[in-house]
N, C-alpha and C positions, 0 to 999 in steps of 0.2 A: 392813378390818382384816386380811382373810388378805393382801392385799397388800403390806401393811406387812411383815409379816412373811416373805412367800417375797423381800425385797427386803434385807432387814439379813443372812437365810441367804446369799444369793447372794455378797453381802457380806464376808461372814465366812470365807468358805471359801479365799480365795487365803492368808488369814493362816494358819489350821491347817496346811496345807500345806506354808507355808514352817518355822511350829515343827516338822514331822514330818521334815522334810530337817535342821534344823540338830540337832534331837537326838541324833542318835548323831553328827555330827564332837564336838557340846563332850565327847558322854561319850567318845566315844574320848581326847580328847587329855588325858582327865585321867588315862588309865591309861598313857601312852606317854611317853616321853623328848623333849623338847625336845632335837632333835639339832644345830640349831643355836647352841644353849646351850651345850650340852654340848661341841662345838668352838672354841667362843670363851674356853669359860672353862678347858680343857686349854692351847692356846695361850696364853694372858695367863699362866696358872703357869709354864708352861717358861720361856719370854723372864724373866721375875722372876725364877725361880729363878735362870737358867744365866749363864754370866759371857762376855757379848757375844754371846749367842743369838737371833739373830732367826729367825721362822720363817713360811714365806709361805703355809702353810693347815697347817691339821686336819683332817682329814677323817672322819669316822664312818658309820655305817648307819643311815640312817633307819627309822622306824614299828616302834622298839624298844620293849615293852612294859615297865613296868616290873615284876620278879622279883627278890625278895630271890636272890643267889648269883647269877644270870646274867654269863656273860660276855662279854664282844663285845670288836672290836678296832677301832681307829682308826691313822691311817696321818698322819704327819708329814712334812712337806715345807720343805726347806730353801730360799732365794732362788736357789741352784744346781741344784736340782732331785733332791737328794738326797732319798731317803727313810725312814725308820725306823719299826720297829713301837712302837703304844703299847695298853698289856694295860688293859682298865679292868673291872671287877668290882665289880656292884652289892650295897650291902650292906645294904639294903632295898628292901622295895614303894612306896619314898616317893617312890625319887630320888638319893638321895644314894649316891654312885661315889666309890670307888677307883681309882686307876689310877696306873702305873709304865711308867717308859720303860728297859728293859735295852741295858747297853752295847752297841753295835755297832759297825760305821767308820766310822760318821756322827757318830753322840755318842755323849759318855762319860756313863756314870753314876757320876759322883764319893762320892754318897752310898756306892754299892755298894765304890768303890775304899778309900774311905778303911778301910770295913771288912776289905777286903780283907787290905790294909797290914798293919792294926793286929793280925791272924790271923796272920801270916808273923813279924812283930815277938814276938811272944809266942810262937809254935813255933821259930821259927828262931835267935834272937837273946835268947831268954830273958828278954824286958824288956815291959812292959806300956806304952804309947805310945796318944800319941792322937792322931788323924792330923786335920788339918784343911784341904782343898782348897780354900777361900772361896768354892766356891755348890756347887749343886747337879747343873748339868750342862754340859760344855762342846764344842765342834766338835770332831770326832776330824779332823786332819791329821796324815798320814802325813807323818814326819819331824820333828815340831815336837818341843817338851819343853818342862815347868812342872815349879815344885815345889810341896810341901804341905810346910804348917808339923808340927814336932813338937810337941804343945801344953806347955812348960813344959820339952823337952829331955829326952835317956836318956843317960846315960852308958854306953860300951862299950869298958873298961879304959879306957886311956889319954887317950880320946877323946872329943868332947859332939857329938850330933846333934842338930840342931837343926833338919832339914827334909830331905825324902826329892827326888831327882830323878826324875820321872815322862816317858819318854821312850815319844811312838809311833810303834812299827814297823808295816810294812808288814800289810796285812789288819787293820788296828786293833787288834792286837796290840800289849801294854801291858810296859815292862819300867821295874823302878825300883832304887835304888841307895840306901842312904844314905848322905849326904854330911857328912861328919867332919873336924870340926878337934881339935887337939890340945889338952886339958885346958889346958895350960900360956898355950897363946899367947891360948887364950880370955880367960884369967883375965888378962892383961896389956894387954886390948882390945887384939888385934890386928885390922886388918880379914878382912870376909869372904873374902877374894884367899886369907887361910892355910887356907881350907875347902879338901878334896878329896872328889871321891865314892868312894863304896867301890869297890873294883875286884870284888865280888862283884855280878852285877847277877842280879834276879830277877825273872821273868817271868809274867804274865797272859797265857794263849793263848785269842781267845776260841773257848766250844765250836764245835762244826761246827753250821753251819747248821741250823735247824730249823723246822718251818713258823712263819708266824706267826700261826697260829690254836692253836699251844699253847706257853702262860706255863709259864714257869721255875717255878710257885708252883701247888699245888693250888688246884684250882676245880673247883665244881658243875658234872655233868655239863651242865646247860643250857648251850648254848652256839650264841647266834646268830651267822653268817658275814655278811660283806658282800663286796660286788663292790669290791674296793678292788684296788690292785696288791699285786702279790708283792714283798717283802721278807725279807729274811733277818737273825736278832738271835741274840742268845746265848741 
């Protein structure tokens, strides 16, 4: 009988062993960020969101804990090898992240632009406007130019806007225009050919570089760093 028994102990003991090692990886990983998660699913939104945006990694910092308010940064990489800061900002102990990508001369953030616009329209031009650039983020190439609709058109005297010209200069530097046809020839369907842009153009310079370990937007002093490259964003 004691044999039996010094024999099922003997037994038994390689499996304890193995539950006393696996015990704290499962409790860790319930308090930590799946940061390959957490990469796959920043990238599948941009590409959706941006309007012909592909992008060839995400990158974040692993064995992030999760903390309501923390913030960490992740580093986006274009198929060119460009790269941009992306701000992510947890807004519980659960998991669930925020996160924004600020224009730089990589990509634009159109969301931020259209606001922009629609600030300048209403200070500058006296008219309330509603800008709409069809997604959310697009490749900054130096020299290129798009325009953004006016939603529903402003009149300015004479004139109906019906779309802003969005031209970027050098250092991804942002200047736009609105582009004005005559009341008259609109009303006669005339084609777009009778549009001109404004000869006043007005300009987004972005700020001076900043690190990319601090967002444009307040956040909780917690703040984890990762070994990622240097970049520079507005």
């Amino acid at each position: 009988m004691r044999l039996v028994i010094f024999q099922l102990t003997k037994q038994m003991v390689p499996r304890w062993r193995l539950l006393l090692l696996l015990w704290p990886v499962a409790l860790s990983s319930c308090y930590r960020l799946n940061s390959n998660r957490v990469e796959a699913d920043i990238k599948a939104d941009i590409e959706r969101q941006g309007r012909r945006v592909s992008l060839k990694s995400v990158s974040c910092p692993g064995g992030i804990g999760k903390q309501a308010g923390a913030y960490f940064r992740c580093v986006g990489e274009l198929p060119s090898g460009e790269m941009f800061t992306i701000h992510v900002t947890q807004q519980d102990d659960q998991g669930t992240l925020d996160w924004q990508v600020p224009s730089s001369d990589v990509l634009i953030n159109l969301v931020s632009l259209e606001d922009k616009i629609q600030r300048t329209f209403s200070r500058e031009l006296g008219q309330r406007a509603e800008i709409d650039c069809g997604a959310a983020y697009r490749i900054s190439e130096s020299g290129s130019a798009f325009e953004c609709d006016v939603v529903g058109g402003v009149t300015l005297g004479t004139d109906r806007v019906n779309s802003v010209l969005v031209k970027v200069e050098a250092a991804g530097d942002l200047t736009w225009q609105e582009v004005r046809q005559p009341i008259g020839t609109a009303a006669a369907g005339a084609s777009d050919s009778a549009a001109t842009a404004s000869d006043a153009q007005r300009q987004f310079t972005q700020p001076a570089a900043q690190s990319a370990a601090e967002p444009s937007s307040p956040r909780d002093p917690a703040v984890i760093e990762a070994e990622l490259p240097d970049v520079t964003d507005d």
